[in-house]
C-alpha positions in Angstrom: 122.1 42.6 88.5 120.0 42.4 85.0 121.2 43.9 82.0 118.2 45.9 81.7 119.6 48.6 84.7 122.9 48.7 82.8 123.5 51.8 81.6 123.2 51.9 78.0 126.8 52.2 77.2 127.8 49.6 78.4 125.4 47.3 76.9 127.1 44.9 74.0 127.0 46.3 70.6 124.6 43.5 69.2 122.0 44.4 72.1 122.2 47.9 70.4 120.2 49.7 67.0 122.6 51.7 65.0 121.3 54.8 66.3 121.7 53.7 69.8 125.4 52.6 69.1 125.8 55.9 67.8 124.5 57.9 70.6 125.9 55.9 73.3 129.1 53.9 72.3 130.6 56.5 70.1 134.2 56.9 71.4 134.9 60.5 70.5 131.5 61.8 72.1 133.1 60.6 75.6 134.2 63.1 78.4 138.2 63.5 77.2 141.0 61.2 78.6 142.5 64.2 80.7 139.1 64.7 82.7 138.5 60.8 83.2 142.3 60.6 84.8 141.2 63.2 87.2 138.5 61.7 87.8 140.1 58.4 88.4 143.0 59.9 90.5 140.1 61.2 92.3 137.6 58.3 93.0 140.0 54.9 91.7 143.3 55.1 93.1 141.9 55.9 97.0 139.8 53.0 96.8 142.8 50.6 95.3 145.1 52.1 98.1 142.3 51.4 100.6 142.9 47.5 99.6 146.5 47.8 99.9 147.6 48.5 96.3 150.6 51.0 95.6 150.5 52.7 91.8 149.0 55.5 90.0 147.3 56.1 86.8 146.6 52.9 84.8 148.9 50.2 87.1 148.9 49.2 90.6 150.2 46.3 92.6 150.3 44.7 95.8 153.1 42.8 97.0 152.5 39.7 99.5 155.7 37.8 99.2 156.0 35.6 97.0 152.9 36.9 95.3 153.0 40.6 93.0 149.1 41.3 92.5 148.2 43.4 89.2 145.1 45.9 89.3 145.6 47.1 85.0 143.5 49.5 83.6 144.2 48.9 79.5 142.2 52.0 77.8 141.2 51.7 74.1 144.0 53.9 71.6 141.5 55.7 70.4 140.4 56.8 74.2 136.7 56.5 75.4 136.5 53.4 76.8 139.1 51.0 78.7 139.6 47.4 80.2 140.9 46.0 83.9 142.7 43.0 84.3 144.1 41.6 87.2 147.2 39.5 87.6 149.0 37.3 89.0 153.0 36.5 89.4 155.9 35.6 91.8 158.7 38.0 92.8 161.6 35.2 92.5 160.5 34.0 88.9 161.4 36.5 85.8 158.9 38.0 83.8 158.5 37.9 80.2 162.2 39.4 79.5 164.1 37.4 81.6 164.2 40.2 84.4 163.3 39.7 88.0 159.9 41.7 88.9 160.6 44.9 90.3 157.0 45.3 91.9 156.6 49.2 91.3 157.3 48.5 87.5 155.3 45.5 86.9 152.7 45.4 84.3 149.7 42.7 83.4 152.0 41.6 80.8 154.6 40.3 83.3 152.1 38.3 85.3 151.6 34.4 84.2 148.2 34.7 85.0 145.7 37.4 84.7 142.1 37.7 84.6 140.1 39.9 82.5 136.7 41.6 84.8 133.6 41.9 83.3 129.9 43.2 83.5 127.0 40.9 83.9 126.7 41.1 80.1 130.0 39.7 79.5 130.7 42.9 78.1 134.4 44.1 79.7 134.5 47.2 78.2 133.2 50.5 80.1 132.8 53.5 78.3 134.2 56.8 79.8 130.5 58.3 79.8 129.5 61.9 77.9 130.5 64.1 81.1 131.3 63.9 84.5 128.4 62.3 86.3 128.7 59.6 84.1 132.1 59.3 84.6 132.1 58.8 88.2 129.1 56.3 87.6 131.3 54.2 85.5 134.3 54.4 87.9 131.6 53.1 90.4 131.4 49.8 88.2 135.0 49.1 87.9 135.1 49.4 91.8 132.3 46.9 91.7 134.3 44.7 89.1 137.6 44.7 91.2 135.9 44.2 94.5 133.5 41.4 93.7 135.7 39.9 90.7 139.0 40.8 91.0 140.5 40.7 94.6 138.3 36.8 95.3 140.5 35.9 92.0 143.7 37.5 94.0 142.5 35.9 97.0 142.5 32.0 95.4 146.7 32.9 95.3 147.2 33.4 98.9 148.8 29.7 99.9 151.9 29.5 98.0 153.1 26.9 96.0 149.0 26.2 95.4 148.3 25.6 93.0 151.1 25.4 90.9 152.0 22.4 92.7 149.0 20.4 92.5 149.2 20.3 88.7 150.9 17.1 87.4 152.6 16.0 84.4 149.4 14.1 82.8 147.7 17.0 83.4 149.7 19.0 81.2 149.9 16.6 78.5 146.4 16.1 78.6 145.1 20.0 78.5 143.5 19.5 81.6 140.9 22.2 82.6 140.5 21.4 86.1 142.4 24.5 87.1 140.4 27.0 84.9 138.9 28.5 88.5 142.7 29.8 88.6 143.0 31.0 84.8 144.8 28.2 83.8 143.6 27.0 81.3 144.1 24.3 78.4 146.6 26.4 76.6 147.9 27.9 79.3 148.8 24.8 80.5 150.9 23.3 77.7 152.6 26.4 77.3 156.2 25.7 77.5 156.7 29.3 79.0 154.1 28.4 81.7 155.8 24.6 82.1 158.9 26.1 82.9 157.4 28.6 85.3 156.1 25.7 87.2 159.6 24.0 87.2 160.8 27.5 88.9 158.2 27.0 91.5 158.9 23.3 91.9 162.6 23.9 92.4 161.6 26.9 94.8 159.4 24.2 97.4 162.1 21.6 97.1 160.6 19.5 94.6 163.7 19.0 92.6 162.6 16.0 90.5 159.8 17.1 89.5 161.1 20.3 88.2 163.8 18.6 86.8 161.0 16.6 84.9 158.9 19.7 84.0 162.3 21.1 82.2 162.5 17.6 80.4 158.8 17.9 79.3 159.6 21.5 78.5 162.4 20.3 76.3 160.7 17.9 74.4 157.8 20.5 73.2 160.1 22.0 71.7 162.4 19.7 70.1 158.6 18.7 68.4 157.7 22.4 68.2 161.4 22.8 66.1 160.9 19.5 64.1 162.9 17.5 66.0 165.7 19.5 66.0 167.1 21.5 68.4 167.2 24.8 67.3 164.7 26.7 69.5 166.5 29.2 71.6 165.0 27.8 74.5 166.3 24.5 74.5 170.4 26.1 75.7 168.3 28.2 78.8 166.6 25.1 80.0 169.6 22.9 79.8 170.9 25.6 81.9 167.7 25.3 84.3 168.5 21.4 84.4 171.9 21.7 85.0 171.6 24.8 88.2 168.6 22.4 89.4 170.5 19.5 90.4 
């Protein structure tokens, strides 16, 4: 698909005259956020559940143990236009606040990984469209984006522990970008949020020296991150980690 048979709307602001930004991108001239959640409850969520997701309005998930899959609609504050991510976690591994994943509460900011979807034009965000019609039409693309983008991105998370456990220590000291086909990518990689997260998953297959040695790497981040010094706050939790992993 060309650019050209986009509708205008969703064509990238530079592509656009002033007049034509005006016309077309111009949140508030959009159909209003109450009419596009109907239209969505009418036209998005059957076709989410048809692929095995469970949710409603702007989050849904599919559980496939150990996987939680994330379908997130992020709409703009300002209404008009949104975003969808999709994302990617496991239910024995805590999310950002230390909790478990309760998959009927999970959000895209739980998930490790996630994926933002977007048009041909690298644009990823879809205005609502000026009334109904166009509304539908636009809920017709982000059907397109989830079904030809997002669930073959789910589908490369299918074979658990891959590929968390093909990634090696060099490769997270180096950055590498071999895994950017998963959205992993060079900061992702050194994270030492993400590094621990692969210990969890090391542990979880049995690989208990090499988690142990993700934690030690993990560690030593952030004895440099603090200056030497161990004062980060993470430093107690994965001596913790160490000491329940052996």
């Amino acid at each position: 698909m060309k650019k050209r048979i986009l509708p205008i709307r969703f064509w990238n602001n530079n592509e656009l005259t002033e007049k034509e930004r005006s016309e077309y991108k111009n949140t508030s001239n959009q159909i209003s956020g109450i009419e596009f959640i109907e239209i969505l409850k009418n036209n998005f969520t059957p076709f989410l559940k048809e692929l095995g997701f469970k949710g409603s309005k702007n989050n849904f998930y599919k559980k496939n143990s150990p996987w939680i899959y994330v379908v997130n609609i992020h709409k703009d504050k300002y209404g008009g236009e949104l975003t969808i991510n999709v994302g990617i976690h496991l239910d024995f591994i805590e999310n950002a606040l230390d909790a478990l994943p309760i998959p009927s509460k999970f959000d895209i900011t739980d998930c490790i990984i996630d994926k933002n979807l977007s048009l041909e034009n690298n644009n990823s965000w879809l205005v609502y469209g000026k009334n109904s019609i166009e509304a539908i039409e636009t809920v017709e693309y982000m059907k397109e984006l989830v079904f030809e983008q997002g669930i073959p991105f789910i589908q490369k998370f299918n074979n658990y522990p891959k590929p968390f456990n093909d990634i090696t220590i060099e490769e997270i000291k180096t950055g590498s970008k071999k895994y950017l086909e998963y959205g992993i990518n060079e900061k992702l990689i050194t994270w030492v949020h993400f590094i621990i997260f692969l210990a969890k998953v090391s542990n979880n297959s049995g690989n208990k020296e090499k988690a142990i040695e993700l934690l030690n790497l993990a560690k030593s981040k952030e004895i440099d991150r603090f200056s030497g010094t161990l004062n980060s706050p993470l430093i107690p939790r994965i001596e913790l980690l160490i000491r329940d992993f052996r």
